[in-house]
ZADO-1210 file (C-alpha; in nm, 4 decimals, padded with zeros to 6 digits):
<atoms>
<atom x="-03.8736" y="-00.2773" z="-00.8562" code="UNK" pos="1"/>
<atom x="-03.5919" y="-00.4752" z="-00.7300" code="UNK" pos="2"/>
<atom x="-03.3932" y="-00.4068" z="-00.4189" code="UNK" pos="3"/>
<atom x="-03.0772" y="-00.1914" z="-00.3822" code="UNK" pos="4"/>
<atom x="-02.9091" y="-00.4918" z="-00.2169" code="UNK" pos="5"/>
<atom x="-02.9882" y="-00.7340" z="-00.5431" code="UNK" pos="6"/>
<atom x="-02.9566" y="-00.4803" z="-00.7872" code="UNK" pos="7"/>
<atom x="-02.5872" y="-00.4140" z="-00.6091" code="UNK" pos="8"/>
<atom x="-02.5142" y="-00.8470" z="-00.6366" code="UNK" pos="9"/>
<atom x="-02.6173" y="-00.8640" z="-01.0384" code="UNK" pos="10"/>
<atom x="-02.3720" y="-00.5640" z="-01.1045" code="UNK" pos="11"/>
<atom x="-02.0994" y="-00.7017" z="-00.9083" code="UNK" pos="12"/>
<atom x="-02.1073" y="-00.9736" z="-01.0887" code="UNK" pos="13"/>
<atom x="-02.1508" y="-00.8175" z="-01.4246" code="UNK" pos="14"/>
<atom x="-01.8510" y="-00.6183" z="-01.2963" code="UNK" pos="15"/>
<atom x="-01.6335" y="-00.9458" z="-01.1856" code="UNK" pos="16"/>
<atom x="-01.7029" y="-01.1311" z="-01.5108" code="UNK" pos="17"/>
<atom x="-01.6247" y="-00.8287" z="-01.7078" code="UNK" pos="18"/>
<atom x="-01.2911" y="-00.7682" z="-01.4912" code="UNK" pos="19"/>
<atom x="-01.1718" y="-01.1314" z="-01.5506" code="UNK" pos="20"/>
<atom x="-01.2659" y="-01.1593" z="-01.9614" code="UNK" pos="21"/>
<atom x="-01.0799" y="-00.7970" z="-01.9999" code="UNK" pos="22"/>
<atom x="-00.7528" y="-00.8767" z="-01.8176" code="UNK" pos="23"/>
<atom x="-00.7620" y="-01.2385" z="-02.0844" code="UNK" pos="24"/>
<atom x="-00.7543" y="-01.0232" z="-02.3197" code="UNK" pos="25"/>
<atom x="-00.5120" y="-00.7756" z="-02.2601" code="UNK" pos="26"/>
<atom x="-00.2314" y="-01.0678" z="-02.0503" code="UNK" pos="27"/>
<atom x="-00.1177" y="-01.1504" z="-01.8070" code="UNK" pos="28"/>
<atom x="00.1639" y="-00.9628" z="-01.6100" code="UNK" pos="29"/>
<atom x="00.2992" y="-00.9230" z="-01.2823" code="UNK" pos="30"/>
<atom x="00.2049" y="-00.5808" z="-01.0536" code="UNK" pos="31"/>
<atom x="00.6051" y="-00.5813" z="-01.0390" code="UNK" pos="32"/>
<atom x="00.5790" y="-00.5941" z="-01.4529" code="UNK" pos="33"/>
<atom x="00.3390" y="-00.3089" z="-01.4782" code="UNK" pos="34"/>
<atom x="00.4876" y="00.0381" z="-01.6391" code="UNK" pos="35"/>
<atom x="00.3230" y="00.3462" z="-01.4590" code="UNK" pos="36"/>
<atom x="00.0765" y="00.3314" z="-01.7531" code="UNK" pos="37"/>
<atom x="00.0007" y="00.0162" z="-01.7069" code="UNK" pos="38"/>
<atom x="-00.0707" y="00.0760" z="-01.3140" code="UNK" pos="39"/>
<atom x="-00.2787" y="00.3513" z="-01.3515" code="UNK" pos="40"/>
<atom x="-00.4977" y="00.1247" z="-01.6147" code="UNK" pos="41"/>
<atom x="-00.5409" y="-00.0838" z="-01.3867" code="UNK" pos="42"/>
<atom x="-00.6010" y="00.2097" z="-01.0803" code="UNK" pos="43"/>
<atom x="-00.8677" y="00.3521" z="-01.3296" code="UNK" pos="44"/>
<atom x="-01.0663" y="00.0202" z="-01.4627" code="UNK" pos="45"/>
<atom x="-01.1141" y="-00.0815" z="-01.1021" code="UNK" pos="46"/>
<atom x="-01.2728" y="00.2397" z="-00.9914" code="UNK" pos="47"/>
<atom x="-01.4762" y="00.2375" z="-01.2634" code="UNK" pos="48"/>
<atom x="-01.5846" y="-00.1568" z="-01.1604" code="UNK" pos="49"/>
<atom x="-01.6094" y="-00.0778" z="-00.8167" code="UNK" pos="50"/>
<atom x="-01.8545" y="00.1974" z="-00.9167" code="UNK" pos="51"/>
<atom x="-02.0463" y="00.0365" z="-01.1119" code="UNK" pos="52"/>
<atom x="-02.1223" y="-00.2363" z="-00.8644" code="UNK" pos="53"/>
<atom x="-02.2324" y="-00.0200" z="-00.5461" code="UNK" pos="54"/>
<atom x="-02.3447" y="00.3534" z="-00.6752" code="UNK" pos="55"/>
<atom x="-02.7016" y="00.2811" z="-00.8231" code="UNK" pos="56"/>
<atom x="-02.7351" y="00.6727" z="-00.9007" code="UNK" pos="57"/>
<atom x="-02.5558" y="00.6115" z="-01.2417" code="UNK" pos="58"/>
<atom x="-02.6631" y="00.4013" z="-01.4914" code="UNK" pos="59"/>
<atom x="-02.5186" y="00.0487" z="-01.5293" code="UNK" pos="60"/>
<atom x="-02.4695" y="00.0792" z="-01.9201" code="UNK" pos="61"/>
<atom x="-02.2729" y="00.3979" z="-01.9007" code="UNK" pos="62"/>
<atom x="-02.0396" y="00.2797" z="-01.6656" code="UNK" pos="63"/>
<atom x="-02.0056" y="-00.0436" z="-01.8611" code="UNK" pos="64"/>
<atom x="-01.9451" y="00.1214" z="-02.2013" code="UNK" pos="65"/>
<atom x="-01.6877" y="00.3749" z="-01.9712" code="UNK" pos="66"/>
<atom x="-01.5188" y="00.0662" z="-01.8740" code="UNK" pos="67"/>
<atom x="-01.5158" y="-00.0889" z="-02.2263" code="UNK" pos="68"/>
<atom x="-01.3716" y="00.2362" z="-02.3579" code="UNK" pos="69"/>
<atom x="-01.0757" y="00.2134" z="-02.1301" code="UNK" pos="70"/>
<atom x="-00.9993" y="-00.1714" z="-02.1896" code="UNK" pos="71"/>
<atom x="-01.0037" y="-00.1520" z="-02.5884" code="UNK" pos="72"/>
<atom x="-00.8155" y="00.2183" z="-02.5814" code="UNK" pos="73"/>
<atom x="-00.5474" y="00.0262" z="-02.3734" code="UNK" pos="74"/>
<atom x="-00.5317" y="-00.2723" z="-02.6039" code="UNK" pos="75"/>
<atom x="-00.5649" y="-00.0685" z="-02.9342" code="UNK" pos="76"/>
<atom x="-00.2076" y="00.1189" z="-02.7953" code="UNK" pos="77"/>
<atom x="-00.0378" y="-00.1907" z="-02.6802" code="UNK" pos="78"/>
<atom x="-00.1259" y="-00.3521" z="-03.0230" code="UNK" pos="79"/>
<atom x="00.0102" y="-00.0216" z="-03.1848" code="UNK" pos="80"/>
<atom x="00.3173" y="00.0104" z="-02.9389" code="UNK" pos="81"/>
<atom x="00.4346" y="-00.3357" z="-03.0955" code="UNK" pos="82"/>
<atom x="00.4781" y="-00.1755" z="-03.4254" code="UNK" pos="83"/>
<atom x="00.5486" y="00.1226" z="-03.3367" code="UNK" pos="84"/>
<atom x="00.8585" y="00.1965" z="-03.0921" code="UNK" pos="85"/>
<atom x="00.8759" y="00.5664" z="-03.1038" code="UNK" pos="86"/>
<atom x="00.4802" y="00.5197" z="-02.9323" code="UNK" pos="87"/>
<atom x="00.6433" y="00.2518" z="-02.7272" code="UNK" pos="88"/>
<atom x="00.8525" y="00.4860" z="-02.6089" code="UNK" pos="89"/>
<atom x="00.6112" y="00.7125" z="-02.4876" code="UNK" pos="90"/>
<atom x="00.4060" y="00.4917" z="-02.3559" code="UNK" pos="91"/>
<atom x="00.6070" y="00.2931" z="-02.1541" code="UNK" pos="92"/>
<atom x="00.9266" y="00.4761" z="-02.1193" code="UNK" pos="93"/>
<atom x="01.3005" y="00.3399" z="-02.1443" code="UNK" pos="94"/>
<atom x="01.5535" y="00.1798" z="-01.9485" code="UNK" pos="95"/>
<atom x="01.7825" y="00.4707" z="-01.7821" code="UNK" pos="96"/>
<atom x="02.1527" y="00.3483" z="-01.7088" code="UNK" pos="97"/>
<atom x="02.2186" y="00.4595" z="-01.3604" code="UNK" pos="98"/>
<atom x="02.5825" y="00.3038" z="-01.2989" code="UNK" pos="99"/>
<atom x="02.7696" y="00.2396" z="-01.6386" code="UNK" pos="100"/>
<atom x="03.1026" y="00.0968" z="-01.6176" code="UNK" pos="101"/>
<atom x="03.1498" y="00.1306" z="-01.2301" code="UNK" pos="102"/>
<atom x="03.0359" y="00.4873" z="-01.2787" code="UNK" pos="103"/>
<atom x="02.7277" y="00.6325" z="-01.1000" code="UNK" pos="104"/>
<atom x="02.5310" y="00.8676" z="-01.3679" code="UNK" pos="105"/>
<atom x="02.3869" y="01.2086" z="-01.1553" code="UNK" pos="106"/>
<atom x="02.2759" y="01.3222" z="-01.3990" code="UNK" pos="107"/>
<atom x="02.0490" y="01.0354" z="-01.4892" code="UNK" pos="108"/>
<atom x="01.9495" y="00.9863" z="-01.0603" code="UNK" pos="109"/>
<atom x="01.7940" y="01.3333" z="-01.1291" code="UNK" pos="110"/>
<atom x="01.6137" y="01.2530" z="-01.4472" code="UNK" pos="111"/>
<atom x="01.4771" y="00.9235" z="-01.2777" code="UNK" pos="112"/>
<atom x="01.3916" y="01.0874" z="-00.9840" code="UNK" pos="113"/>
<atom x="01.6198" y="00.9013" z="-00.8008" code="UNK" pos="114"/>
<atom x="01.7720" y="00.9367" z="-00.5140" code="UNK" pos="115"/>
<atom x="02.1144" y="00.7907" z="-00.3770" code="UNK" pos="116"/>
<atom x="01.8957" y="00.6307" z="-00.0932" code="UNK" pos="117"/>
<atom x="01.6875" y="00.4759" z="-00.3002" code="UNK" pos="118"/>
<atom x="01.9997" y="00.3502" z="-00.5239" code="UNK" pos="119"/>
<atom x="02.1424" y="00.1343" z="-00.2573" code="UNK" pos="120"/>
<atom x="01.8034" y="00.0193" z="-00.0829" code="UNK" pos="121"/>
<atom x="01.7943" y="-00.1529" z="-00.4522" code="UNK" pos="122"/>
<atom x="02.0606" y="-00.2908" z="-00.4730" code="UNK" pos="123"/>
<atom x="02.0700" y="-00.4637" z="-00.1250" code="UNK" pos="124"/>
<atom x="01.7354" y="-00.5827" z="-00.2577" code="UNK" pos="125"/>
<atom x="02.0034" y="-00.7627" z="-00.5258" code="UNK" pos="126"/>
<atom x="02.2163" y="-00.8704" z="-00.2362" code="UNK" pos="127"/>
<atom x="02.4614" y="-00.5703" z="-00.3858" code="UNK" pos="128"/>
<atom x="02.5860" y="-00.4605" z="-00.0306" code="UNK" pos="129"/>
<atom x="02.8804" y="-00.2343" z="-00.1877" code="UNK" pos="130"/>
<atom x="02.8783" y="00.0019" z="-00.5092" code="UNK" pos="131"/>
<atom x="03.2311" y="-00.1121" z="-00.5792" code="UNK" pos="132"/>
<atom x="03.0969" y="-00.4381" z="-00.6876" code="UNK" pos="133"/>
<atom x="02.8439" y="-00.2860" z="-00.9595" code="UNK" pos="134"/>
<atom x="02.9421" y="-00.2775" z="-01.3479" code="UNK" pos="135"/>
<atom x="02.6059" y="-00.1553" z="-01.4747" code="UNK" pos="136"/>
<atom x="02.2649" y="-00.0946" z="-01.2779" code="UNK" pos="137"/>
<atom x="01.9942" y="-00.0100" z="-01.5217" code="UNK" pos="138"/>
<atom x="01.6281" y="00.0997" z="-01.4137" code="UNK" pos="139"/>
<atom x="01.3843" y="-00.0569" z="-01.6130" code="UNK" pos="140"/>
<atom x="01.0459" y="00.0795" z="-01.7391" code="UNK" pos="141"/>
<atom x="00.8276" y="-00.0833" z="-01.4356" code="UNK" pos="142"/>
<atom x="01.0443" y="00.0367" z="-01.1935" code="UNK" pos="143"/>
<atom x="01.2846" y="-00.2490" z="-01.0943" code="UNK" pos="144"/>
<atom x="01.6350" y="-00.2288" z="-01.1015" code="UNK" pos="145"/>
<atom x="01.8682" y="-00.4577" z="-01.2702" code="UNK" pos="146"/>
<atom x="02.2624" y="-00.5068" z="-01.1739" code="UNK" pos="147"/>
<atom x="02.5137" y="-00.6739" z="-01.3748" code="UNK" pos="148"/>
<atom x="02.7899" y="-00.7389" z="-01.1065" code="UNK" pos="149"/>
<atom x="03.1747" y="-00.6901" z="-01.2292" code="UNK" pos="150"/>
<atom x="03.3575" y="-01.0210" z="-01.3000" code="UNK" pos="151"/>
<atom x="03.5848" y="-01.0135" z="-01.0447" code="UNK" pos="152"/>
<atom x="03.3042" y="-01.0419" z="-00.7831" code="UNK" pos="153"/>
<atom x="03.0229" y="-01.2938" z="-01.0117" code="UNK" pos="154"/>
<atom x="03.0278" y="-01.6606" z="-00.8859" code="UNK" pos="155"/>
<atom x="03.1883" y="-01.9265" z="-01.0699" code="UNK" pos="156"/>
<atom x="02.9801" y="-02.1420" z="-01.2950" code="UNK" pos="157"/>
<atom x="03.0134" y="-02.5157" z="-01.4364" code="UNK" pos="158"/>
<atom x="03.0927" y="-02.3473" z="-01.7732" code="UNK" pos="159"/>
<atom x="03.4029" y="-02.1273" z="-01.6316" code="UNK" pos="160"/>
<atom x="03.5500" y="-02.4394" z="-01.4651" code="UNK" pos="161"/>
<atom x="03.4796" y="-02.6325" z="-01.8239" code="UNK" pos="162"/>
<atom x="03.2494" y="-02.9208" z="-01.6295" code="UNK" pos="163"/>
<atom x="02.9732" y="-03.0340" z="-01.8335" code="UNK" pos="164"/>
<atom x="02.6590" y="-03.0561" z="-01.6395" code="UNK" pos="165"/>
<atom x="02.3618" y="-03.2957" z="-01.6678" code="UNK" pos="166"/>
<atom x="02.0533" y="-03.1825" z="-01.8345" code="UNK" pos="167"/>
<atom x="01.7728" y="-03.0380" z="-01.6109" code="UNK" pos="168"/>
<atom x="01.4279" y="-02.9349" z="-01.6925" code="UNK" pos="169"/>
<atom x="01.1020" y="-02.8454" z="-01.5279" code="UNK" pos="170"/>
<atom x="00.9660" y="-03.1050" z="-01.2546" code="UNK" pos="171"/>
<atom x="00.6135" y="-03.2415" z="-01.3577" code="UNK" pos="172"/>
<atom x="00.3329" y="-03.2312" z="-01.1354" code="UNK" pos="173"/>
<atom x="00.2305" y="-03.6158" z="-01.0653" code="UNK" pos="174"/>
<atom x="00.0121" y="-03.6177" z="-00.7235" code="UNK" pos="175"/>
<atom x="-00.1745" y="-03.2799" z="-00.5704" code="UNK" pos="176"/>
<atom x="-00.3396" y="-03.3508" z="-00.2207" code="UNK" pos="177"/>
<atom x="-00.3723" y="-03.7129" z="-00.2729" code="UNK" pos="178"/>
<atom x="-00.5251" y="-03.6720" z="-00.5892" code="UNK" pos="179"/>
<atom x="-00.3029" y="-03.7874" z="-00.8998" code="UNK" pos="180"/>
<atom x="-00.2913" y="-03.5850" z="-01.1837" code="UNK" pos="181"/>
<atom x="-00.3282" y="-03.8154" z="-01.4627" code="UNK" pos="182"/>
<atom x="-00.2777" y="-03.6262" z="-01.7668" code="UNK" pos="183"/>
<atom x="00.1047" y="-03.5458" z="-01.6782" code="UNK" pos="184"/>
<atom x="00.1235" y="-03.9045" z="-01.6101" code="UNK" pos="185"/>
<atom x="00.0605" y="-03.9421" z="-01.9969" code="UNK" pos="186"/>
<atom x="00.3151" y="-03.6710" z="-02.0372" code="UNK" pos="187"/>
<atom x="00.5592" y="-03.9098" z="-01.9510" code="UNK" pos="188"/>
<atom x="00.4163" y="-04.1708" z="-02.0784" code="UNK" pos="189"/>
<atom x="00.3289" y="-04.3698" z="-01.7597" code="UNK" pos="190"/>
<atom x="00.0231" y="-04.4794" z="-01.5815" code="UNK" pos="191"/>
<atom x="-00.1721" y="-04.4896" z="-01.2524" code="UNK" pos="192"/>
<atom x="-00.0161" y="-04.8023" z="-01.1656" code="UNK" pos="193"/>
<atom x="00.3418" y="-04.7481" z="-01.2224" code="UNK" pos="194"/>
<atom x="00.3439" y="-04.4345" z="-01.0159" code="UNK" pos="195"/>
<atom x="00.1185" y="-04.6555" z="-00.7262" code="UNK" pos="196"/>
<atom x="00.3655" y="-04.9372" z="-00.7604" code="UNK" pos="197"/>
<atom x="00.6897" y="-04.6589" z="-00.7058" code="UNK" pos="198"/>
<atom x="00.4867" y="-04.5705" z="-00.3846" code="UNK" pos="199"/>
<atom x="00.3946" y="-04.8900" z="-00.2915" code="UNK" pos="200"/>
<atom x="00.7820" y="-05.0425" z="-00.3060" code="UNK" pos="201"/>
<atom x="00.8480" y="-04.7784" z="-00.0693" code="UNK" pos="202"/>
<atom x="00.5538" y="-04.8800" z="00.1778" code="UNK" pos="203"/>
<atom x="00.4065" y="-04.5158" z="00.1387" code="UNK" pos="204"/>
<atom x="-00.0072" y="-04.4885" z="00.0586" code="UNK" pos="205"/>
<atom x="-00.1356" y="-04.2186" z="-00.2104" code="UNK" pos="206"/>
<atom x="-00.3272" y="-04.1250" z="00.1063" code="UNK" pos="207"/>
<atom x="00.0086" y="-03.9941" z="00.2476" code="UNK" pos="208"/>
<atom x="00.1140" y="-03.7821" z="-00.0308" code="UNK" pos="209"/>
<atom x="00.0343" y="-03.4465" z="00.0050" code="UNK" pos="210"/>
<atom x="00.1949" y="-03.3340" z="-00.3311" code="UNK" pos="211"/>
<atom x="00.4431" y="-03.5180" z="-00.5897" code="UNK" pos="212"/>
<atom x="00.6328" y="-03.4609" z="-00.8881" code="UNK" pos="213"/>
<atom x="00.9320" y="-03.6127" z="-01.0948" code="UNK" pos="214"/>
<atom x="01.1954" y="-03.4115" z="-01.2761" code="UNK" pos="215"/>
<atom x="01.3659" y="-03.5347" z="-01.5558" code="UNK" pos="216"/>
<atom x="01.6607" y="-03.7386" z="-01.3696" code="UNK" pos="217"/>
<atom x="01.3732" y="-03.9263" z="-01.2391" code="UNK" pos="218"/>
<atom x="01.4203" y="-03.8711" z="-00.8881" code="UNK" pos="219"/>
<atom x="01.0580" y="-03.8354" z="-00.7608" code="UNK" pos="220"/>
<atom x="00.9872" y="-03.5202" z="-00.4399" code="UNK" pos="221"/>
<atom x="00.7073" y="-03.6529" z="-00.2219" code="UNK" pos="222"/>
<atom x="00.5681" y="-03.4150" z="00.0691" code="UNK" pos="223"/>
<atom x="00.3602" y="-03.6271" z="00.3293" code="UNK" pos="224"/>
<atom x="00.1135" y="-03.5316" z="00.5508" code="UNK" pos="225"/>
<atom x="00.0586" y="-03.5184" z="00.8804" code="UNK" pos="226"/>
<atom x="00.4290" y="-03.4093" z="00.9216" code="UNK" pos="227"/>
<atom x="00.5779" y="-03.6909" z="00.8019" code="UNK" pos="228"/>
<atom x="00.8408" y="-03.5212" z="00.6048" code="UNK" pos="229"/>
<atom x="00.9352" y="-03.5125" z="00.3082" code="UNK" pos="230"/>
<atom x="01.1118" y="-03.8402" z="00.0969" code="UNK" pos="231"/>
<atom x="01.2334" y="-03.8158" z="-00.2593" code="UNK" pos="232"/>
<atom x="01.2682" y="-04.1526" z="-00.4258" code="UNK" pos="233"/>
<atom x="01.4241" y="-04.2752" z="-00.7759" code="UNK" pos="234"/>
<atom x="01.1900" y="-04.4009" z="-01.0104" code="UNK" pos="235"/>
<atom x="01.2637" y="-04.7255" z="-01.1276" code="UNK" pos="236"/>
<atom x="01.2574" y="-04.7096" z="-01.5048" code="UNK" pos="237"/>
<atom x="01.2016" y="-04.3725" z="-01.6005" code="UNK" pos="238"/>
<atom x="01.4032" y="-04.2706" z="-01.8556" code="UNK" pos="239"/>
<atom x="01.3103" y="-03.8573" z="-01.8721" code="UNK" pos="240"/>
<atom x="01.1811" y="-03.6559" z="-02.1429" code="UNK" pos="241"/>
<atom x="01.1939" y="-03.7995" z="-02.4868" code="UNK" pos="242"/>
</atoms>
């Protein structure tokens, strides 16, 4: 018969691998993005891991098939919720409108539970520092709160002033502790030895380079090592995304 100790490592394991195939297959989310249902899923699935790994007086397949149960009753609703928005609904809740048109709702603090306190402590968490400034404030179903400001008080954009702006997209990841990343360097179409020749016009070593990327002006950000700053360099001939 095999030890307590190994029979506690094999159904960790099991446990672990199970953990990380289930949460594939129901998405990823954010514990901010979680509804309460959603939380206590994830509460409940964890006990029942965390059981099954350390108390040997229950079986390991009922636990298992306990913990299967859960996952697939979870995805079965989310896949019905989709089609279904009355279930939706009642799974996950809706939006409540606390401030509409400048206008704090009572009514709707007390349905949500809310309190004034916890009203303002929100909105300062939206750098809202004054009621006066709110238009709408609507509590979504995972429990954040989000504030559309009134015009007079939003900051001027590009588009309000009619200035066109230059295009901007996501930075690519070129060089990761000294290691370069070679498969967003066909991304854009370039090789090892362009990017060592930008570094090596600039008398800096891949050695130094502690991460890199390039956005799409081609204006490469270089963090060094050993404290030697930071340097952000233009690439010679890169042309951004096609």
């Amino acid at each position: 018969m095999l030890p307590d100790y190994f029979l506690v490592i094999i159904r960790s394991v099991m446990a672990a691998f199970s953990l990380l195939i289930f949460t594939r297959v129901l998405g990823k989310k954010q514990i901010s993005q979680l509804n309460f249902f959603e939380y206590v899923l994830g509460i409940t699935v964890g006990s029942i891991a965390a059981s099954m790994s350390t108390n040997l007086a229950n079986r390991a397949l009922a636990e298992y098939v306990g913990l299967i149960t859960w996952v697939f009753l979870v995805l079965f609703l989310e896949v019905i919720a989709q089609k279904n928005r009355k279930l939706a609904k009642l799974i996950t809740g809706e939006p409540i409108i606390l401030i509409e048109n400048g206008k704090i709702m009572e009514d709707r603090l007390a349905i949500a539970r809310y309190s004034f306190d916890d009203l303002v402590e929100q909105l300062r968490e939206k750098d809202v520092f004054s009621l006066s400034d709110v238009e709408f404030a609507v509590l979504e179903t995972d429990g954040s709160l989000s504030v559309l400001k009134k015009s007079q008080v939003q900051p001027l954009t590009p588009k309000d002033l009619n200035l066109s702006t230059e295009y901007q997209g996501l930075s690519i990841e070129l060089i990761s502790e000294g290691q370069i990343i070679k498969q967003n360097l066909q991304q854009i179409e370039k090789d090892e030895e362009w990017l060592l020749g930008e570094l090596k016009s600039r008398r800096i070593s891949l050695e130094q380079v502690a991460y890199g990327a390039i956005d799409t002006s081609g204006r490469i950000y270089l963090d060094l090592y050993k404290d030697e700053g930071i340097k952000i360099i233009d690439a010679s001939d890169y042309e951004g995304p096609n």
